[in-house]
C-alpha positions in Angstrom: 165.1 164.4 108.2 165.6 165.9 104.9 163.4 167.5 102.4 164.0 164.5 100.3 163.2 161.8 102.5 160.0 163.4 103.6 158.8 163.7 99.9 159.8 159.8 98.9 158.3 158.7 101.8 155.0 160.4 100.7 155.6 159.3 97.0 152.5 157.5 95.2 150.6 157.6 98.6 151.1 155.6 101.9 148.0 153.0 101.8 147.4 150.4 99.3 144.6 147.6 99.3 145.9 144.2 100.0 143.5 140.9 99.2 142.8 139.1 102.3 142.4 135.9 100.1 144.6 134.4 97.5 143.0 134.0 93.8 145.4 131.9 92.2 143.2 129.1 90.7 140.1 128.7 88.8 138.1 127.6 92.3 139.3 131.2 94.1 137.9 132.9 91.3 134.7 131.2 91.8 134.7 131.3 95.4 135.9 134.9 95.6 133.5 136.6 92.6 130.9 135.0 90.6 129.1 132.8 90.7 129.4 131.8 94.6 129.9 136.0 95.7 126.4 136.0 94.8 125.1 134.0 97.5 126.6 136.1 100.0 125.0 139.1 98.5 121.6 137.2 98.5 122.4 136.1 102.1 122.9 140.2 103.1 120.1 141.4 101.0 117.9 138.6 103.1 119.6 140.1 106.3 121.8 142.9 106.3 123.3 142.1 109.8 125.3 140.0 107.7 127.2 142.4 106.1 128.8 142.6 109.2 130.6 139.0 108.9 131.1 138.7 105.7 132.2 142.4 104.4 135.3 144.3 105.5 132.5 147.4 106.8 132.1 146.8 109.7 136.0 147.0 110.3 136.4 149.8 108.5 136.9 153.8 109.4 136.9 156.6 107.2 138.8 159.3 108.2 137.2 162.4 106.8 138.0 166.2 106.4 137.1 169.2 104.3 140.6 170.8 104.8 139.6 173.5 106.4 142.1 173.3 109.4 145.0 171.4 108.8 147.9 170.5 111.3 149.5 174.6 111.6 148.6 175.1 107.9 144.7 175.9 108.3 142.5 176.2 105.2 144.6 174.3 102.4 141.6 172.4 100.6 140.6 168.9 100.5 143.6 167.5 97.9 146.2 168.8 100.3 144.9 167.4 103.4 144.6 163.9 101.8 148.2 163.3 102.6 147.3 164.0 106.6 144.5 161.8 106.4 146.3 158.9 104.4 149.3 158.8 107.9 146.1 158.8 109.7 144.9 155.7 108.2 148.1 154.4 108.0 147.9 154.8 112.2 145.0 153.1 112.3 146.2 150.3 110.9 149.4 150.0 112.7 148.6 150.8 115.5 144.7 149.4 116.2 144.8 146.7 113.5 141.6 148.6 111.6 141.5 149.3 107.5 140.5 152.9 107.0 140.8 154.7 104.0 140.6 158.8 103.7 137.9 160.6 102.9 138.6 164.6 101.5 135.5 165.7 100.6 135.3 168.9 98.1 133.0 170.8 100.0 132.6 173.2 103.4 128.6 172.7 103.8 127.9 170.7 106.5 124.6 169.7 105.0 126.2 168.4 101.9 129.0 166.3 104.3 126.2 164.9 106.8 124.2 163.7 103.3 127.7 162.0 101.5 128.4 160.2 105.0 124.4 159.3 104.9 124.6 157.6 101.8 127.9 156.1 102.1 126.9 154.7 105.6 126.5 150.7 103.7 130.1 151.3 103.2 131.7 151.8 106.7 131.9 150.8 110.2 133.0 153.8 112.2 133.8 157.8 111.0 137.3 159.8 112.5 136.6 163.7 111.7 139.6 165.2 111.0 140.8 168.8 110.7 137.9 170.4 109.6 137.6 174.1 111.2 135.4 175.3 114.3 132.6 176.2 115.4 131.1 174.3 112.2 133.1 171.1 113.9 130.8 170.8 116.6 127.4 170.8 115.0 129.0 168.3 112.0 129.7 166.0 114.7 126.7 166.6 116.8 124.5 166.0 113.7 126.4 163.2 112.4 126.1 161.1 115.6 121.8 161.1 115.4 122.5 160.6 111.5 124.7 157.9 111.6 124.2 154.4 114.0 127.9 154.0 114.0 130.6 155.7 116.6 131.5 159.0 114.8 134.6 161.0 116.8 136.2 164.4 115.8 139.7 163.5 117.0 141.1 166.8 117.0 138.5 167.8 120.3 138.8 163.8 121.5 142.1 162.2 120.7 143.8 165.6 122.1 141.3 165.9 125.2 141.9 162.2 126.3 145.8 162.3 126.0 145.7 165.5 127.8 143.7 164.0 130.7 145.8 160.8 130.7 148.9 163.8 130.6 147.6 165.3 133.3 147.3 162.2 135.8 150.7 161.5 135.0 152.2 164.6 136.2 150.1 164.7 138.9 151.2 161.3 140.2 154.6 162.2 139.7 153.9 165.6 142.0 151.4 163.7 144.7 148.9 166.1 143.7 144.5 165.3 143.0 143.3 167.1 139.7 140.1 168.0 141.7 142.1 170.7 143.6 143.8 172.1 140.4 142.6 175.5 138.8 143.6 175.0 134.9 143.8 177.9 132.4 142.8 176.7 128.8 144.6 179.1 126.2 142.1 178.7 122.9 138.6 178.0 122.5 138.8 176.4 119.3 137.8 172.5 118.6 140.6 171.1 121.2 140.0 173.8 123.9 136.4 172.7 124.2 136.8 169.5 124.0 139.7 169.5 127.0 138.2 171.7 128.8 135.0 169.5 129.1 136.9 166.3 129.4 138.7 167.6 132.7 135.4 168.9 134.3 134.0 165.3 133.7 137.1 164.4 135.6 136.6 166.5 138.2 138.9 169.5 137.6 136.0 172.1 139.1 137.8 175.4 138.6 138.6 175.3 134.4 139.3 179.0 132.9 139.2 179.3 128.9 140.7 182.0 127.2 140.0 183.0 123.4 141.8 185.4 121.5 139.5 188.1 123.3 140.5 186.9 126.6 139.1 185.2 129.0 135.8 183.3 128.6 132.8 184.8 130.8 129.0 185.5 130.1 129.0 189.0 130.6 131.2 188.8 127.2 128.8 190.1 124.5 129.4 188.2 121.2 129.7 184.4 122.1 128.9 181.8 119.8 126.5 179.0 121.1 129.8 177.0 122.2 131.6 179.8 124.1 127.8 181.1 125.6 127.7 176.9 126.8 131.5 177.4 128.2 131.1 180.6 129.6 128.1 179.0 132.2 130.4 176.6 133.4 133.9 177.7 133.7 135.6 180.6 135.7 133.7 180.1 138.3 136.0 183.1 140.2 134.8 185.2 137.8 137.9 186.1 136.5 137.9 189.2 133.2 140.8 190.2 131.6 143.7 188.2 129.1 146.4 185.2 130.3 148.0 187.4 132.6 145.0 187.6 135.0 144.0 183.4 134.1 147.2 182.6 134.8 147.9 184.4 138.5 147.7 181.1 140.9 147.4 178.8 138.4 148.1 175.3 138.6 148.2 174.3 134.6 148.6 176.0 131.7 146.9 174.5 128.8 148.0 175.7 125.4 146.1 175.1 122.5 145.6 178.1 120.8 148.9 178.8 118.6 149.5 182.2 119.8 153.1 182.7 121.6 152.8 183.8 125.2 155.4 186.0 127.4 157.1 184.1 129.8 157.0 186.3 132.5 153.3 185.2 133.4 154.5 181.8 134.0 156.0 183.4 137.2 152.6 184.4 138.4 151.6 180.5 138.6 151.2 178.7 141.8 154.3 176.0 143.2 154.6 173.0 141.4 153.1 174.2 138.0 152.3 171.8 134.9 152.6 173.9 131.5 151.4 171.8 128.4 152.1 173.9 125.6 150.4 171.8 122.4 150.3 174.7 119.9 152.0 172.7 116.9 155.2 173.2 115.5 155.6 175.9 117.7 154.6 175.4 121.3 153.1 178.6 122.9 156.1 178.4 125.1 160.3 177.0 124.3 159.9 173.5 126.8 163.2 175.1 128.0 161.8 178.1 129.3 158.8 176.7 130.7 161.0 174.4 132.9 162.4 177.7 134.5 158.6 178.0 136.3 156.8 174.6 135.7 157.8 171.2 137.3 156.4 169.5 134.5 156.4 170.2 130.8 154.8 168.7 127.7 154.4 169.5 124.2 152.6 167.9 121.3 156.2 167.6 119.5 158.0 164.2 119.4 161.5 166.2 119.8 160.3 167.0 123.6 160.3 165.1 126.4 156.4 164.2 127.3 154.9 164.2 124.1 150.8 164.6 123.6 150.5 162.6 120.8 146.7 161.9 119.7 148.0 158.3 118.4 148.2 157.1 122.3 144.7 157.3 122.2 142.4 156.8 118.3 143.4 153.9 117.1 142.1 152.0 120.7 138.8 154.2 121.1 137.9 153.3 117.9 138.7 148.9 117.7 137.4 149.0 121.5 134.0 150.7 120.1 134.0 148.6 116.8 135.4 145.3 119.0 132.1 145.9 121.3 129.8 146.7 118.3 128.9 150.0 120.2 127.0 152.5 117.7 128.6 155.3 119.5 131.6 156.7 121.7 130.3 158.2 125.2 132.1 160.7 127.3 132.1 157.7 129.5 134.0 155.5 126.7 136.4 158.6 126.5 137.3 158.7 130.0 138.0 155.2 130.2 140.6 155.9 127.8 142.1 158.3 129.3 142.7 155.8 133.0 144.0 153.7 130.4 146.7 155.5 128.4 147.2 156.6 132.5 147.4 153.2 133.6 150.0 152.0 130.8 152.5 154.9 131.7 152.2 154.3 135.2 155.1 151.3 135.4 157.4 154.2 134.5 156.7 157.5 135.5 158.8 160.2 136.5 159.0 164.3 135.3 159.9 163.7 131.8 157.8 160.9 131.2 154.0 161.2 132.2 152.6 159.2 129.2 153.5 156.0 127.4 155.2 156.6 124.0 153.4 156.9 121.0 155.1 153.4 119.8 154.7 151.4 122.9 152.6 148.4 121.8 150.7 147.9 124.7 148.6 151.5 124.8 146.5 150.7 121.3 144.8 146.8 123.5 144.6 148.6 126.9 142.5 151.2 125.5 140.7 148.9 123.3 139.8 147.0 126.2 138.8 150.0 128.3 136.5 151.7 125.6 134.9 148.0 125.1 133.8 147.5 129.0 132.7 151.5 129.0 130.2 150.7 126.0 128.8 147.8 127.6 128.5 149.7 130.9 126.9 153.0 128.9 124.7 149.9 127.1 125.4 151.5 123.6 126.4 147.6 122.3 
């Protein structure tokens, strides 16, 4: 893939609107904008459940960031992430059959996002966070969820926690072995390290050790944030202090999401049968080649490796299965179900280099859809 191709496929944007209904007579006029639109906005005024039926809202996801931590290329401001968040709308739609349009708002505050998404709540069904830096990811999406009666997801914790789970059944089907028994090492606590990490101890995983760039995770570390004071009271439960080397003697997975390059003499130190998902993006924290020297099982979040983590197995069917069930949230509950069902897809296949469906296969985006769906009703937020 040349430079050239990369730049005319990104030439005068990837999305465009399309009418749904043809106007090519006198009548569709009429039928389509005044005079006979205005009963329908009489008819929603009157009721505003309506809106629902008869406006593209309640179908629709905005996919917002601030630009603040984009892909690899961190802080590069809200005009250069739009092109991220227009292929992220163009996912949706491919893949989960949903509009979305991108929303780069010109602003860090997160008072001055949770009022824009306030006010343009009338316009939208369901909000994707995208790329915008932590810790300040966790309370925007915390606050946004009691602001907002719609299901609001930051898919860089989410997406990338559920695909790792569904990763992690995988290999451990292929390698007869229960996640409930595993000790994982998390390398980064940023908004995908805390957002794995709690995904697997919902799963079961009872032993999870997070690492910062500090080391390892513990609360007799002075100078935690609120997040890593909260992670610190339930991970490393042996107590572990020190960096990676120390995490990683015994383990059973090796979680990378941090960016930082790691020495691959500490993958010797893991226990038999190791699983190393290095997700660290374009660069995993480990060569796939190398890792395969101590790991059974390898992933990366590239699509040039075998075993891609690829957040598109899972967004585009959390959010239809939420907006299919009119759910005004997404539970950890919803995003468990998810995971089983990206799981259960990639299950008529599985071996050592395939422990997840690919990105393209058609049937992922309806499984999931129909997993997140029954998980709303059973959570009762329909």
């Amino acid at each position: 893939m040349t430079d050239t191709e990369i730049f005319e496929g990104h030439e005068g944007g990837k999305l465009s609107v399309a009418a749904t209904r043809p106007i090519s007579s006198p009548r569709d006029l009429s039928v389509a904008y005044t005079p006979g639109v205005a009963k329908v906005s009489r008819a929603i005024a009157e009721d505003a459940a309506k809106a629902k039926r008869y406006t593209w809202a309640d179908r629709l996801v905005v996919v917002v960031s601030d630009g603040t931590a984009v892909l690899g290329l961190g802080d590069i401001g809200a005009s250069a992430s739009l092109p991220v968040m227009e292929g992220k709308s163009v996912l949706f739609k491919t893949f989960g059959g949903l509009d979305s349009i991108p929303l780069v708002l010109d602003t860090t505050d997160v008072d001055e996002i949770i009022e824009t998404l306030v006010r343009l709540r009338p316009s939208f069904g369901a909000v994707n966070l995208e790329d915008i830096s932590a810790p300040r990811c966790f309370e925007l999406e915390d606050r946004l969820k009691e602001a907002l009666d719609c299901p609001v997801m930051h898919d860089d914790q989410h997406g990338t926690a559920i695909v790792t789970l569904a990763a992690l059944r995988g290999a451990n089907q292929v390698l007869g072995k229960d996640i409930s028994g595993q000790r994982v090492v998390v390398s980064g606590a940023g908004a995908a390290g805390v957002a794995c990490a709690r995904i697997l101890q919902n799963a079961g995983v009872a032993d999870v050790t997070v690492l910062d760039s500090r080391g390892i995770i513990h609360s007799g570390r002075e100078g935690l944030n609120p997040i890593k004071r909260k992670l610190a009271e339930t991970t490393n439960t042996a107590g572990l202090r020190g960096g990676l080397g120390e995490a990683l003697k015994g383990a059973d997975v090796f979680l990378g999401l941090s960016g930082a390059t790691i020495d691959e003499s500490l993958l010797a130190g893991m226990a038999d049968d190791a699983i190393v998902f290095a997700l660290s993006n374009p660069d995993p924290e480990v060569h796939p080649g190398v890792a395969a020297q101590y790991a059974k099982i390898v992933a990366t979040g590239r699509s040039d490796f075998p075993n891609q983590i690829n957040n598109v197995l899972a967004f585009p069917g959390v959010f239809r299965g939420a907006l299919d069930s009119g759910a005004r949230a997404i539970t950890e509950n919803m995003k468990l179900a998810a995971a089983e069902a990206i799981f259960a897809v990639a299950q008529d296949d599985l071996g050592p280099d395939r422990i997840v469906p690919s990105p393209l296969d058609p049937r992922v985006a309806p499984e999931v859809a129909a997993a997140v769906a029954k998980a709303a009703e059973a959570d009762g937020v329909v």
